[in-house]
C-alpha positions as CSV (number, residue, x, y, z in Angstrom):
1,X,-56.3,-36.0,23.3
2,X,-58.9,-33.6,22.6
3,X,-57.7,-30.1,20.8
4,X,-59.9,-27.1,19.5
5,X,-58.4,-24.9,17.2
6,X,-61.1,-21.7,16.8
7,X,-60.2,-18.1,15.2
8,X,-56.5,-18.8,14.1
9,X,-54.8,-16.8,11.8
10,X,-52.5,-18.6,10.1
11,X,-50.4,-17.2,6.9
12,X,-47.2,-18.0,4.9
13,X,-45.4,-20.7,7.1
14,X,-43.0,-22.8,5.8
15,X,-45.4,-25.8,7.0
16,X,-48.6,-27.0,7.8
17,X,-51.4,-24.7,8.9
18,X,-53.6,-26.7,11.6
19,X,-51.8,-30.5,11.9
20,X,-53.5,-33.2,13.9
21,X,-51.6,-36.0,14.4
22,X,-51.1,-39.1,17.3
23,X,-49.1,-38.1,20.3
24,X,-45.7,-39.4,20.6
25,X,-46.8,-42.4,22.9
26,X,-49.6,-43.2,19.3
27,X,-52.8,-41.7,21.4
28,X,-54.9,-40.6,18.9
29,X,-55.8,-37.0,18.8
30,X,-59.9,-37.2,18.9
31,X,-62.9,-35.4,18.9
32,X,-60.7,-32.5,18.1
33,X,-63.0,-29.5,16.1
34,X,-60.9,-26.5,13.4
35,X,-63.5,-23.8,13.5
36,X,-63.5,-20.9,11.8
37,X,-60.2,-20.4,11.2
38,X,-58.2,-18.4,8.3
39,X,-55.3,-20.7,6.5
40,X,-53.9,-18.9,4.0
41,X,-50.9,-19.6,1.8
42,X,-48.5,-22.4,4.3
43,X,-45.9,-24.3,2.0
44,X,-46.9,-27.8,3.2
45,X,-50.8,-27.7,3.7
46,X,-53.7,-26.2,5.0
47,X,-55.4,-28.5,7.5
48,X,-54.1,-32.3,7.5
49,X,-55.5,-34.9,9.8
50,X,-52.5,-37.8,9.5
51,X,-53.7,-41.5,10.2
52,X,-55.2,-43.0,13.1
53,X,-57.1,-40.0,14.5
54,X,-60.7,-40.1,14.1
55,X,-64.1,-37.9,15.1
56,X,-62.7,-34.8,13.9
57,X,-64.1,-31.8,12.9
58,X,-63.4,-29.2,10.1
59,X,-65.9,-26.5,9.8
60,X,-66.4,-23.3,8.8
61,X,-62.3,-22.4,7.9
62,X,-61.6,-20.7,5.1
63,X,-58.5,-21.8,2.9
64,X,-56.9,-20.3,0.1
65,X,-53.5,-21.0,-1.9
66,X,-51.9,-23.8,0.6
67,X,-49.1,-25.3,-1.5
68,X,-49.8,-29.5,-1.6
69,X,-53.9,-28.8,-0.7
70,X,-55.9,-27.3,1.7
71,X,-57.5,-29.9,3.5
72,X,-56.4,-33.4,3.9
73,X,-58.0,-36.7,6.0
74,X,-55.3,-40.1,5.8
75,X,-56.9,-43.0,7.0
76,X,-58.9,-41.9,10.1
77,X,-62.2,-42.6,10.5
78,X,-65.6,-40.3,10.9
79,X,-64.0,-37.0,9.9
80,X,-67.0,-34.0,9.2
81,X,-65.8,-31.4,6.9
82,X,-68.6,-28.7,6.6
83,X,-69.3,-25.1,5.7
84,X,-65.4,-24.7,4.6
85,X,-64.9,-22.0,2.1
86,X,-61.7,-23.1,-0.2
87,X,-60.6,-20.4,-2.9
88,X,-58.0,-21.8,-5.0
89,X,-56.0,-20.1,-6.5
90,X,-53.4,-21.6,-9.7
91,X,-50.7,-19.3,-10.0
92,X,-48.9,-19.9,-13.8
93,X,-45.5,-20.5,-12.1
94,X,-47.2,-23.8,-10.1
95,X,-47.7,-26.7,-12.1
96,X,-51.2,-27.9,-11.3
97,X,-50.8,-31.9,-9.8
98,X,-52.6,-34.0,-7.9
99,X,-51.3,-33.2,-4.9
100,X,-53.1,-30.1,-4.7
101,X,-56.8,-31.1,-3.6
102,X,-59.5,-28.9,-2.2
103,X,-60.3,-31.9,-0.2
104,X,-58.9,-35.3,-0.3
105,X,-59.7,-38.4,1.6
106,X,-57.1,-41.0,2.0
107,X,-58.8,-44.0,3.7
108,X,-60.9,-44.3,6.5
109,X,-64.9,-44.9,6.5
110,X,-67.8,-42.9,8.3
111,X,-66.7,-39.5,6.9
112,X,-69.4,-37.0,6.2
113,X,-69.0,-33.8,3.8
114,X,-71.4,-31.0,3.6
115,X,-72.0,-27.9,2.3
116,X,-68.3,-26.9,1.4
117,X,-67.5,-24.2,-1.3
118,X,-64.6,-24.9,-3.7
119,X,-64.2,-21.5,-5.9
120,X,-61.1,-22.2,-8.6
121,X,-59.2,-19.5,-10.6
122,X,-56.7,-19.0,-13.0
123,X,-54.3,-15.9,-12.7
């Protein structure tokens, strides 16, 4: 399965932002590109590529206050993530944990990162 996901809005769900995951029947979901694209505060995550879906690419979204991390890659192979701008933001009321990454990579080989932004704050 092949998805793009280019110029999406996506604000305040009680979810994920962008999810790519296997179909139902375990077909991968590859070659799939999340281009510029605004994912701002979901309760789950921002963009999270579950296992066994490789070749994606993440470029050029911009994240910002995404509960448990704004990007996320579990054990799929060749994943690009380029050009992303992530602003964090640490609120006082949120204890900071390691479940809140600006990008985290669970697994897989082949991956290539580039050229990302990470810009932390404290209230």
């Amino acid at each position: 399965m092949i998805c793009q996901v280019i110029y999406a809005r996506i604000l305040n769900t009680r979810f994920v932002g962008i999810e790519l995951r296997q179909t139902r029947g375990g077909d991968p979901n590859r070659d799939s590109t999340l281009e510029e694209n605004y994912v701002f505060d979901n309760a789950i995550r921002g963009i999270w590529i579950r296992a066994g879906n490789p070749d994606n690419r993440i470029i050029n979204n911009r994240l910002r206050d995404n509960f448990k991390g704004e990007i996320r890659v579990e054990e799929s192979d060749r994943t690009t993530i380029a050009g992303n701008l992530i602003h964090e933001t640490l609120n006082f009321n949120r204890e900071w944990n390691d479940s809140r990454d600006g990008i985290a990579l669970l697994g897989g080989e082949g991956h290539r990162i580039e050229k990302n932004v990470y810009i932390w704050q404290r209230n």
